[in-house]
N, C-alpha and C positions, 0 to 999 in steps of 0.2 A: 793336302789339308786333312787328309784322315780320314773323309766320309767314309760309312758306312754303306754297303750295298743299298740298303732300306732308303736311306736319304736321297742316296744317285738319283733311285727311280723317285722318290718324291720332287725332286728339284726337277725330271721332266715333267710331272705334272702338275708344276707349278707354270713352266716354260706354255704351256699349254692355256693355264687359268692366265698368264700375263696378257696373254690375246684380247682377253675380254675385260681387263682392268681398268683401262683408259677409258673404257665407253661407261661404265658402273663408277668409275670414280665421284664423281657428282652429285650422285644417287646416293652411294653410303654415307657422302658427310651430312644427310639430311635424315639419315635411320634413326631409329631408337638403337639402344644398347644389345648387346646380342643374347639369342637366347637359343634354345634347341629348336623352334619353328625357324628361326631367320641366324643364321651361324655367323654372321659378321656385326660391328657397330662403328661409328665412327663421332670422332671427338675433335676439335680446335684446338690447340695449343698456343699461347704465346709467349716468346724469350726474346731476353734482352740480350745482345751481344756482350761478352764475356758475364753472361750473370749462369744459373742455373737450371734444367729444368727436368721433371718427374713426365716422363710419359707411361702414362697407367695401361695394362694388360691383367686382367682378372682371371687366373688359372686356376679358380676354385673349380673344383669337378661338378659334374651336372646331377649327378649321384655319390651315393655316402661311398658305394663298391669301386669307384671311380681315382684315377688321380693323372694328372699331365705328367706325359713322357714327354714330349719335343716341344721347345719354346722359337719361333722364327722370328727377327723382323726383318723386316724389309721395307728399302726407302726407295720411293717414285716408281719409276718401270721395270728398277733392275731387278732379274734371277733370282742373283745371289743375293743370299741372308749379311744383314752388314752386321748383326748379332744374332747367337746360337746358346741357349742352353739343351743340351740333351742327358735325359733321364732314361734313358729308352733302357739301358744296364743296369742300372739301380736306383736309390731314392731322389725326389726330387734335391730337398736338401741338399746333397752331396753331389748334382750332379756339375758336368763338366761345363765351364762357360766360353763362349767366343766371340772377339770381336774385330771385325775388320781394320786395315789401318787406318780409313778417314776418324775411327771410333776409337782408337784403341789408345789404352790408359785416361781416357773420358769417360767411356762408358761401363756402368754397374747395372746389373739385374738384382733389384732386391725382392726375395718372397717373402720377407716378416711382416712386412706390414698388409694389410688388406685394402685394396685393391694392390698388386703386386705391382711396381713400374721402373720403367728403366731410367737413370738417373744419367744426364751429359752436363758434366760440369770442367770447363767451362765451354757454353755453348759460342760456336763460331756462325760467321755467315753463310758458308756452306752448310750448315745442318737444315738448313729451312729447307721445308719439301715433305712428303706424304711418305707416315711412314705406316705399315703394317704388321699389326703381332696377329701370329698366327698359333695357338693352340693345338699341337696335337694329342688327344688323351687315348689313354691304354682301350678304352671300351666305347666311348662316347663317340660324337662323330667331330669333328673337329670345329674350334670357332676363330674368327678373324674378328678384329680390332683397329680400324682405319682411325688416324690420328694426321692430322694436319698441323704441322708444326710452322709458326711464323717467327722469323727470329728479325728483331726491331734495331736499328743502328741508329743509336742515342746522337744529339747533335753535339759537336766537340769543343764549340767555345763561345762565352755570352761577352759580350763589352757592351759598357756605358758610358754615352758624348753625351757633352756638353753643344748652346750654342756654335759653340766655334768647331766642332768636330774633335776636342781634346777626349781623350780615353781617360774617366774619373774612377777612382777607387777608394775605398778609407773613408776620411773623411775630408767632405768638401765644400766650401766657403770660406770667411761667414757670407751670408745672406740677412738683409734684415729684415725684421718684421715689417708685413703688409707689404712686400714685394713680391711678383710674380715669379714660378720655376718652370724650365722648360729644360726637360733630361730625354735623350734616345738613346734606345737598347737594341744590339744587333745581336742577330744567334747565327753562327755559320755550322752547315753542315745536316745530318741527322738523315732518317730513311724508316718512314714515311716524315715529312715535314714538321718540324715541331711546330707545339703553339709557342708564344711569349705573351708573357704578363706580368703587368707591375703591382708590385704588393707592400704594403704596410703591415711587419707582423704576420698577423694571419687574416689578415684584412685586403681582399681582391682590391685593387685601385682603376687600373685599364687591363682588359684584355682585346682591346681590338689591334691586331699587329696585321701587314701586308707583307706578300712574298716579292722577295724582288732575285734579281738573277744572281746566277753563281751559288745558290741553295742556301742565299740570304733571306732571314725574316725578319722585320722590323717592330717596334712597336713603341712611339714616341708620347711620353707624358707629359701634360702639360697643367700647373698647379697654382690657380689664377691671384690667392694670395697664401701667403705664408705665414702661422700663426702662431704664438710664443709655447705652444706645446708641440710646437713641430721642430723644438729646437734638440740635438741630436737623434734623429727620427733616423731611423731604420727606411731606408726605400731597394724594394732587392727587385732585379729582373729576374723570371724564371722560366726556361725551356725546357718544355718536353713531348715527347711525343708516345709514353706509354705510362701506365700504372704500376710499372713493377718496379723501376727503379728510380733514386731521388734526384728530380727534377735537377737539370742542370743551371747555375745561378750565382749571380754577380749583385755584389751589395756595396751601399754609399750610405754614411751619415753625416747630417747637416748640421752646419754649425751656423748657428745665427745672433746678430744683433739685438738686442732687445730693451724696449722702451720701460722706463720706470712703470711699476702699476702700483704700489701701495707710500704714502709719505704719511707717516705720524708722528706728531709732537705730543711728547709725554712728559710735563703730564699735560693733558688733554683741556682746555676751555677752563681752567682753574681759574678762580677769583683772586686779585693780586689787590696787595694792600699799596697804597700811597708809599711813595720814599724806601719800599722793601726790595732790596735784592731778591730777585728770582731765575732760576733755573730752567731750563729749556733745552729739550733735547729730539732732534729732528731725525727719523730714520727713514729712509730710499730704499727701497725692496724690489725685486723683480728686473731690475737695468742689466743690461751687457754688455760691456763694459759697464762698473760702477757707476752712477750717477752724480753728476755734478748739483750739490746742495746753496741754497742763498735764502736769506733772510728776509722780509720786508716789514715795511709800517704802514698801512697804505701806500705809500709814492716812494717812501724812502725807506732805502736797501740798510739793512743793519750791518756792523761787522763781528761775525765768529767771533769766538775765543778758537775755536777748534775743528777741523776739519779731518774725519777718518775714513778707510776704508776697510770695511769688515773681512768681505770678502770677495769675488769675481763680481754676484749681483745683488750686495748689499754696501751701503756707505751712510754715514750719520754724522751728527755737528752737532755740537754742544755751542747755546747759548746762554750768557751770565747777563741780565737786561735788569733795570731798577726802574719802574715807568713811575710816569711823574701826573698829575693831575689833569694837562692839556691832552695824554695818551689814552683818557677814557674813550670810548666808543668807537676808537681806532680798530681800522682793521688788524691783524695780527697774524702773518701770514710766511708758511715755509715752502721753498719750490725747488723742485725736482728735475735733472733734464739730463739724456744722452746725447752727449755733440755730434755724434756720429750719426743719428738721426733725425733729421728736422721735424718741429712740430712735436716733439715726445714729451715736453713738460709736462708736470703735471704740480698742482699743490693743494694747501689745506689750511687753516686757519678760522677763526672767530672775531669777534670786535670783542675788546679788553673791558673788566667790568671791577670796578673795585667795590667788596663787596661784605660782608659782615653777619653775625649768625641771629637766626630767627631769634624776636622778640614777640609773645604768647601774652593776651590778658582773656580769663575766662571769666563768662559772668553767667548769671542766671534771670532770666528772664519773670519769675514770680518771684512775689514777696509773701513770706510767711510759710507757715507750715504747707506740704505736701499729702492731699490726702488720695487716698487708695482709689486709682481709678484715671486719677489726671493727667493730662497731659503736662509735660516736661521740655523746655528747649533752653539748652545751653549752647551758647555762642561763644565761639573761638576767635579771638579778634590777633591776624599776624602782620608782623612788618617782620623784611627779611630783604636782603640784595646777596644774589641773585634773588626772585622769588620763588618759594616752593612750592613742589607738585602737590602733595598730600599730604595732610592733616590725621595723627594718633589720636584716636582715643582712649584712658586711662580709666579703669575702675576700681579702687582698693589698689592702687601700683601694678594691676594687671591688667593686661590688653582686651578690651572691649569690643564683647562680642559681638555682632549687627545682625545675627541670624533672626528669622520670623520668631524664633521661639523668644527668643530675649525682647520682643515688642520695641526694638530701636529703630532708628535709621537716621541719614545723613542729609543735609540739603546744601550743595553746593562747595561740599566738603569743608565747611567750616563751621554748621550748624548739628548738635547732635539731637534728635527729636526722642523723647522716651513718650510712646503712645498710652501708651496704661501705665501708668506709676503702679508700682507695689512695696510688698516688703522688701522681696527680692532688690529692689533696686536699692536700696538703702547704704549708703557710703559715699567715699569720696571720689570725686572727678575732678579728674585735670587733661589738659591738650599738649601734644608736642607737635614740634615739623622741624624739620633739619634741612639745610641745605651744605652746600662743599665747603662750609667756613665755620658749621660743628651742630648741634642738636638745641631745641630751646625747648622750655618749660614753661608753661604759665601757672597761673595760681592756683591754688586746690580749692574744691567748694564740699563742702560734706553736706546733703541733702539727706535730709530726715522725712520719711512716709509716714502717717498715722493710716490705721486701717483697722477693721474690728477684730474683733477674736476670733481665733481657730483654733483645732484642736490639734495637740500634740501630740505623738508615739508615744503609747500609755497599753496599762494594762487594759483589756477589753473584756474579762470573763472573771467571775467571781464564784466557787463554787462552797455554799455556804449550807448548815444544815438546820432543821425547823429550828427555831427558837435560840438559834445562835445568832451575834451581833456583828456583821460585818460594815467595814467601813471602806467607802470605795471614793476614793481620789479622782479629782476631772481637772487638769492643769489645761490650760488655753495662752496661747500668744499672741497679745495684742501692743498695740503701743497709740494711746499711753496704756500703762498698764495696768490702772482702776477697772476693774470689771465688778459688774452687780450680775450673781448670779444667779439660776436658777432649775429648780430638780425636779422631777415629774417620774411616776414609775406607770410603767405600763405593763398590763397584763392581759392573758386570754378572755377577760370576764370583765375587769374595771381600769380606769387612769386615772393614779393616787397622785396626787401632787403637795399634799402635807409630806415631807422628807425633812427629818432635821440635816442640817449643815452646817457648817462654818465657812469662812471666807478669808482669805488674805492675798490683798494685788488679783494676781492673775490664778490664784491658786482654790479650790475647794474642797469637802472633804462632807461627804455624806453619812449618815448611820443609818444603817436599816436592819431589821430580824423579823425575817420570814415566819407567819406563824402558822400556816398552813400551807400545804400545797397547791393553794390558787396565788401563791403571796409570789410566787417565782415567775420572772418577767423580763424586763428592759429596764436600768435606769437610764436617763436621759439628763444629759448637762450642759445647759447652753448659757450664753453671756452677752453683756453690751458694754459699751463704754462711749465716749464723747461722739467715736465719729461712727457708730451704728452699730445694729444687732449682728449677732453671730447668725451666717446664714445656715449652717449644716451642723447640728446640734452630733454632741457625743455620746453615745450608746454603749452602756455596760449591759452584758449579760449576766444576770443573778439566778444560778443555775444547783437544785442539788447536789450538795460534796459528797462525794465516794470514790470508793475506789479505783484507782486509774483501769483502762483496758491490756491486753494483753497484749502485745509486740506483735507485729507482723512481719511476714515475710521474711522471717527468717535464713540467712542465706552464708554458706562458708564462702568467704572471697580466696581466701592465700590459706594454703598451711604446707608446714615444713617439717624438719625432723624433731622440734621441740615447740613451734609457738604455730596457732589456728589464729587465722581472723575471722571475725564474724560480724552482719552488719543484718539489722531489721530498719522496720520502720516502728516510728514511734504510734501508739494510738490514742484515745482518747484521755487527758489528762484526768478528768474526773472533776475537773474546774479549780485544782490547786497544781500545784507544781508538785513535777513529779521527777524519781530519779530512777535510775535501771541497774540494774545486779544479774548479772552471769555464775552461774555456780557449773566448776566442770568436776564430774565425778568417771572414774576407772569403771568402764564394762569387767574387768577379771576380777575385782575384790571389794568394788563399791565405796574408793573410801575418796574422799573431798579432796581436788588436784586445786581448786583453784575458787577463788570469791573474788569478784572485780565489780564495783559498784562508781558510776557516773551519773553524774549530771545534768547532760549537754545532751549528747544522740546515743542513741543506742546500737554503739560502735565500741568493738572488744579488740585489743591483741591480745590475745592469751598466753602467754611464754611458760618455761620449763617446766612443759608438759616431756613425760617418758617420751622414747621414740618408738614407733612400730605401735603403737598402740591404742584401741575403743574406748573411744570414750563420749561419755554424754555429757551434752549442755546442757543447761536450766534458764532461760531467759524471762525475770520478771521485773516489771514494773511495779512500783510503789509512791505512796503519796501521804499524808498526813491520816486519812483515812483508812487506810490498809493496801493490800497489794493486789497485783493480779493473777490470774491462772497462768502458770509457766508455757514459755512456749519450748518443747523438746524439741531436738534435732542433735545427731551422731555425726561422731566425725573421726577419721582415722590419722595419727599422728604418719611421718613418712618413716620407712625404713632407713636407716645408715646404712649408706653406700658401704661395698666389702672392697677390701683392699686385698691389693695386688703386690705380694713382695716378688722384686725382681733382684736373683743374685748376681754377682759378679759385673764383668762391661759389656756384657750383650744385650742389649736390648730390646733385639729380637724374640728373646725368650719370652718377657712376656705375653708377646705378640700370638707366638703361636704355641702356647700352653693348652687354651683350650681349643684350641684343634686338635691338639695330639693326645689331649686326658680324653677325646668324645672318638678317637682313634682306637684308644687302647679298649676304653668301656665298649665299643663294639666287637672287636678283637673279641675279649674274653666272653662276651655273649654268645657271640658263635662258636666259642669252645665251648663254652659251660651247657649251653643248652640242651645239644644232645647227648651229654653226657648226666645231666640231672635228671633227663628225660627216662634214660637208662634205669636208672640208680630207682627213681620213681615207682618205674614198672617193677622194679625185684621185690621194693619194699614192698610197693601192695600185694605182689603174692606171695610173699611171707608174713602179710599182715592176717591175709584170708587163714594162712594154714596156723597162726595161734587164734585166731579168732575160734575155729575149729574145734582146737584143742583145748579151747578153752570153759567150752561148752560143756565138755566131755567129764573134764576133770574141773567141774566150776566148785569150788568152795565155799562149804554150809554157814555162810557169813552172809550179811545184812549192810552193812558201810565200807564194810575193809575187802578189798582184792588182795588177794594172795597165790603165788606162784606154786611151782611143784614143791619147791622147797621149804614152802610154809613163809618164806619171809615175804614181807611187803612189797607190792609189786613197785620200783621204780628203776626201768629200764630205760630211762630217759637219757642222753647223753649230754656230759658235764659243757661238754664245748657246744652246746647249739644253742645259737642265739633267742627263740624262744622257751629257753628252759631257765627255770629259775635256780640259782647256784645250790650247789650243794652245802656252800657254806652256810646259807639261809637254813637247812634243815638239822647242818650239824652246830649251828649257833641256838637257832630256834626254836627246836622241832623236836629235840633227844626225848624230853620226856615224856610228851605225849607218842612218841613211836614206840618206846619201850613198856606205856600203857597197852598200845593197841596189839601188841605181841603178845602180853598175856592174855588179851581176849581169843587169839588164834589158837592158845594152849589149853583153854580154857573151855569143855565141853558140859560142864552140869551147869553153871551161873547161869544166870538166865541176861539177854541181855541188857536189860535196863539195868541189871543190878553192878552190871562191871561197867557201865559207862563212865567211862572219867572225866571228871566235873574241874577241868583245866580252866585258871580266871583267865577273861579275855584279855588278850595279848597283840604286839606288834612287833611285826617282822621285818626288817628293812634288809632290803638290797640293792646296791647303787642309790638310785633314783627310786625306785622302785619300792611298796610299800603295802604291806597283807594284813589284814585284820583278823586272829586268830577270834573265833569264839569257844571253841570246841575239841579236843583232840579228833573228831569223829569229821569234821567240817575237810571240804578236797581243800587242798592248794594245790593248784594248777594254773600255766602259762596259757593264757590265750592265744588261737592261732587264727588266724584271719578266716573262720567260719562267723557271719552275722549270725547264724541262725544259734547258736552256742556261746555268742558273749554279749558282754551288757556294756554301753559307754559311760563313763567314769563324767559324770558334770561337772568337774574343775578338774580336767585334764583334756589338751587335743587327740589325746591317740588311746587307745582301747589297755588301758597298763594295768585291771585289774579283772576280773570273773567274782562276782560274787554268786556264790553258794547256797540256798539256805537248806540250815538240817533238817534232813531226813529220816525218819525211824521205819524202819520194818524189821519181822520177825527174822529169827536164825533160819527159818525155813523159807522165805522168802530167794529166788533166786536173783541174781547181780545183772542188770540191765547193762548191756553194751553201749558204747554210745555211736554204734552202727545199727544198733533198732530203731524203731519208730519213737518218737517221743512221747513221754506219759500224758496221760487221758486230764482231764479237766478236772476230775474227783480228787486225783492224788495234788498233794503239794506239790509246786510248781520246784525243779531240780536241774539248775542250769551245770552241765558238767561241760568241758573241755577237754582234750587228750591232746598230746604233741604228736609227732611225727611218731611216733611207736609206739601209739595208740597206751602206753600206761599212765596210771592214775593215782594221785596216793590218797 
């Protein structure tokens, strides 16, 4: 076999540890799992004959420095290993595997999975028995693995008898409904003894089964009626005797006979006219075999026109019958029956009614007018064969409501009661009812309510001023519609009731003019007529006219890249009618976007407003009077979305554009940086060493810097973005520079007397724009020092330096604009210098 020396002497003292195995065996299948106090464990196992099974061995090392060299097991008392891995030469992975012949091409040791186990697939009878993995590790001390393995011999065959001892299968009968079933199920064979039991589905039926010899087990069902849902029923016997594999199992379905359950004649209890041919048609549902269909009249059988069958358990019959006046109140009857079954008939039918549609007379119970308050009952008088259930109510040709609120109701369904008459109820009523030979109407009553006046949805607020003549209108609804009316003003102090007025019907019209400020009050308008006073008089407020209030709450609901919405609330009208105006004016130039004036709410769309941009509203109310205090509020138009050109048929491109444009801008940062950094540090010491030398050699001039050379100092370079172009000074600038040159040649003039008196001027470049006033004034780029530029208030960005001129003597010397800045006495002299520090 190959053993290794090392193994030889192990397998003695295994021969040694077998001594004591049989006495401990007992003992370890009740241990816990193993560990470095107690080096062995022990587990159960159970297998089905020819199925699979995993017996687990856990070779993880007991420490990280640790790992298994030798894997054993062993089955029962014997020595020898019936399987061997050994790692003891190299890694476990790789190492070599062995298995005896009871094992061999069954068995696998797998270590990928955790707990590591040996796999016997498929398992036989003989493998059942105690088996042992044994551990041996490189440093550790060794652990064992007691496993008990029970392998299960499934039982080998189920039949199902009948009565008679016949072996049934498939499907078997028929059987008919409401007769008894009595089926037994044998199972041969199996170890340990299987169960048996009968099942529906997955619905237990019996499981009590007895053992009888020859390692038969029985278990006989008995099914005291059978029911038309038990017709192809699933009934399965099933053996088994473990959980691992699927039950062993013999199935029968039942076919049975079955009794009619549903017969209907359609159409159903219809009304039949004298001398009319009528139609009839009988259907049998539920039978098995079809159902045998027949006719009757009470005693006497009719004869079909037609006899069919639909299907296995449906069949139906067409009858053509003309019934005659001696067939009224006859019964009317169809019937049902499986021959095959005794007692299964079944039918249905009514007594025959000749029959005619609802006849309606409505009437009313009072004579004469209806007044406000009364009680009401219209009576529905019906004749109809058949008779009908329920009685319509009709008001104005619509369905009459019975709710409390409506103050109606019904008595006996033929009576409709109106509890309080009013106006509301005022129109026409009529009743139907219908039965199965069409719908009836009776006659319309139009009922008239008289009731007093009231007042109608009117104006209530009149805003009038001293000694102005308002006329204020009181309309009322009454019927009849003669009203005498009457006007009364009321006040903080007195109640006037001299009111001139007019009158017509239901209508009136007051004049009044307030002549002082106690004159403002309530007018009051009330009425009568035949059938009594107005109980809740009408009230106008007579209120000083002025100017409406100012909008509230002001608020932007929506805005887009050209139109704002905007919605307030309305305020005080000022007691006349008032209208609303929006005015939108530009934050950047003030000039008028928009005038929108309504009526209604004080509700704006605003449209083709610019996009991207400030702008203010103006929200005022106005009225005959004048207007009110605007109410402000700002709002910013949207920006337009930027667009994306994408070339060629990649589409990725757009995609990752900006990725790789925020790719490259960082890229070139990290070059440029330390290289500007560079560049930075040389200029500023060569900015120190003209600064210097400038001191030195500084020039007996007052406005103008000049160089060694005597020319104008501008060392500013053409290409750098804060420099203003050369072109500017050569379009410009020529003649006041060729002014200021005579003044550097120029040693006796004094210097007011050579100043040159240049008209003021402008200088444009790009965008960009310079207010000469002076030849003596700097023009200079500003460079992002705050402390050295001024912001431009109708520009966003810093695009100008203004200057203002300065005079000092030829003897005065040239302030750098590295010194401290000038004292509070002198005129204030905003200079700027670019990157190399010159100035013109």
């Amino acid at each position: 076999m190959g053993l290794s020396r090392n193994f030889k002497s192990f397998l003695d003292g295994v021969l040694c540890f077998s001594l004591l195995w049989s006495l401990t065996a007992s003992i370890w299948l009740k241990q816990k799992p193993a560990n470095n106090e107690q080096p062995f464990a022990s587990i159960i196992y159970t297998a089905v004959e020819q199925g699979r099974v995993a017996l687990p061995c856990d070779i993880s090392p007991p420490s990280v420095n640790d790992s298994a060299a030798l894997v054993l097991w062993y089955k029962n008392e014997s020595t020898q290993p019936v399987y061997m891995l050994d790692a003891r030469r190299g890694v476990l992975e790789e190492a070599h595997q062995w298995a005896s012949p009871q094992l061999q091409f069954r068995a696998h040791f797998h270590m990928i999975n955790r707990p590591a186990f040996l796999q016997i697939d498929p398992v036989r009878k003989g493998d059942a028995g105690t088996y042992r993995c044994r551990i041996d590790y490189r440093r550790g001390r060794s652990i064992n693995t007691v496993i008990k393995l029970q392998v299960v011999e499934p039982p080998s065959e189920v039949l199902i008898l009948d009565e008679t001892n016949t072996t049934l299968s498939g499907l078997i009968g028929p059987y008919s409904e409401g007769q008894p079933l009595k089926l037994t199920c044998i199972s041969y064979g199996g170890k340990p003894r299987p169960a048996v039991s009968w099942w529906k589905g997955n619905t237990l039926l019996d499981n009590n089964y007895s053992f009888l010899p020859h390692k038969i087990v029985e278990n006989i069902l008995y099914v005291p009626v059978l029911w038309r849902y038990d017709l192809l029923m699933n009934l399965t016997c099933k053996s088994s005797n473990n959980n691992v594999t699927v039950p062993l199992s013999s199935t029968v379905t039942l076919d049975l006979n079955l009794k009619p359950e549903i017969v209907e004649i359609e159409p159903f209890k219809i009304p039949v006219a004298v001398e009319t041919e009528v139609e009839f048609r009988c259907v049998a549902t539920g039978a098995r075999p079809a159902a045998l269909i027949t006719w009757w009249l009470d005693d006497q059988k009719l004869q079909s026109s037609t006899n069919t069958q639909n299907n296995k358990s449906q069949s139906s019959s067409l009858l053509t019958y003309t019934p005659s006046i001696e067939d009224d109140k006859k019964y009317f009857m169809c019937n049902a029956e499986n021959p095959k079954i005794q007692g299964s008939s079944i039918n249905t039918g009514w007594f025959l009614m000749v029959n005619y549609p609802p006849k309606l007379f409505l009437q009313l119970d009072k004579q004469g007018d209806v007044r406000d308050g009364e009680e009401v009952k219209f009576e529905c008088k019906v004749h109809a064969s058949p008779l009908v259930k329920d009685v319509s109510w009709e008001f104005d040709r619509k369905e009459f409501s019975l709710s409390p609120a409506a103050a109606a109701s019904t008595m006996y369904n033929r009576t409709l009661v109106i509890h309080e008459a009013s106006r509301a109820h005022r129109g026409r009523y009529r009743c139907s009812a219908s039965n199965s030979e069409g719908l009836g109407f009776s006659n319309e009553i139009y009922m008239t309510v008289k009731y007093a006046p009231v007042c109608r949805n009117q104006r209530r607020s009149y805003g009038v001023a001293i000694g102005e003549t308002v006329q204020v209108r009181c309309t009322l609804d009454a019927d009849p519609p003669d009203v005498a009316f009457h006007w009364r003003l009321i006040t903080s102090s007195k109640r006037f009731e001299d009111i001139d007025y007019i009158s017509n019907q239901s209508q009136s019209f007051a004049t009044y003019v307030p002549k002082t400020r106690n004159d403002y009050g309530t007018l009051e308008c009330w009425g009568a007529n035949s059938v009594g006073v107005q109980k809740d008089s009408c009230s106008f407020n007579i209120i000083p006219a002025g100017p409406p209030e100012s909008v509230k709450n002001c608020s932007v609901l929506n805005q887009t890249e050209h139109t704002i919405f905007i919605q307030c609330l309305r305020g005080y009208d000022g007691g006349l009618s008032q209208s609303f105006t929006i005015e939108a004016y530009s934050l950047e130039n003030g000039n008028m976007l928009a005038n929108i004036t309504t009526s209604t709410e004080p509700q704006f769309s605003v449209s083709q407003l610019p996009g991207n941009a400030a702008i203010r509203f103006l929200v005022l109310a106005s009225n005959a009077r004048g207007r009110s205090a605007p109410a402000v509020l700002t709002a910013h138009t949207l920006r337009s979305p930027e667009k994306l050109t994408v070339r060629g048929n990649g589409g990725n491109k757009a995609v990752f554009a900006p990725v790789l444009a925020t790719l490259i801008i960082v890229a070139i940062v990290m070059v440029v940086a330390p290289i500007t950094g560079i560049i930075a540090f040389r200029i500023q010491k060569q900015k120190k060493r003209q600064v210097s030398r400038q001191r030195e050699n500084d020039c007996d001039m007052s406005d103008v810097v000049c160089d060694k050379s005597g020319d104008v100092a501008s060392g500013h370079n053409d290409k750098g973005p804060d420099i203003i172009p050369d072109q500017m000074f050569r379009e410009g600038l020529v003649d006041c520079e060729e002014q200021c040159l005579q003044l550097l040649t120029s040693t006796k003039a004094s210097h007011r007397d050579i100043l040159c008196e240049v008209s003021r001027q402008s200088v444009s470049s790009g965008d960009r724009k310079i207010n000469v006033t002076g030849c003596f004034n700097e023009f200079v780029q500003p460079r992002n020092n705050k402390k050295l530029t001024k912001e431009d208030d109708s520009s966003d960005s810093q695009s100008m330096l203004y200057v203002k001129r300065h005079e000092v003597s030829l003897e005065s010397s040239w302030r750098t604009t590295d010194q401290k800045p000038l004292t509070e006495s002198s005129e204030e002299t905003l200079i700027s210098r670019n990157v190399h520090e010159s100035t013109v």
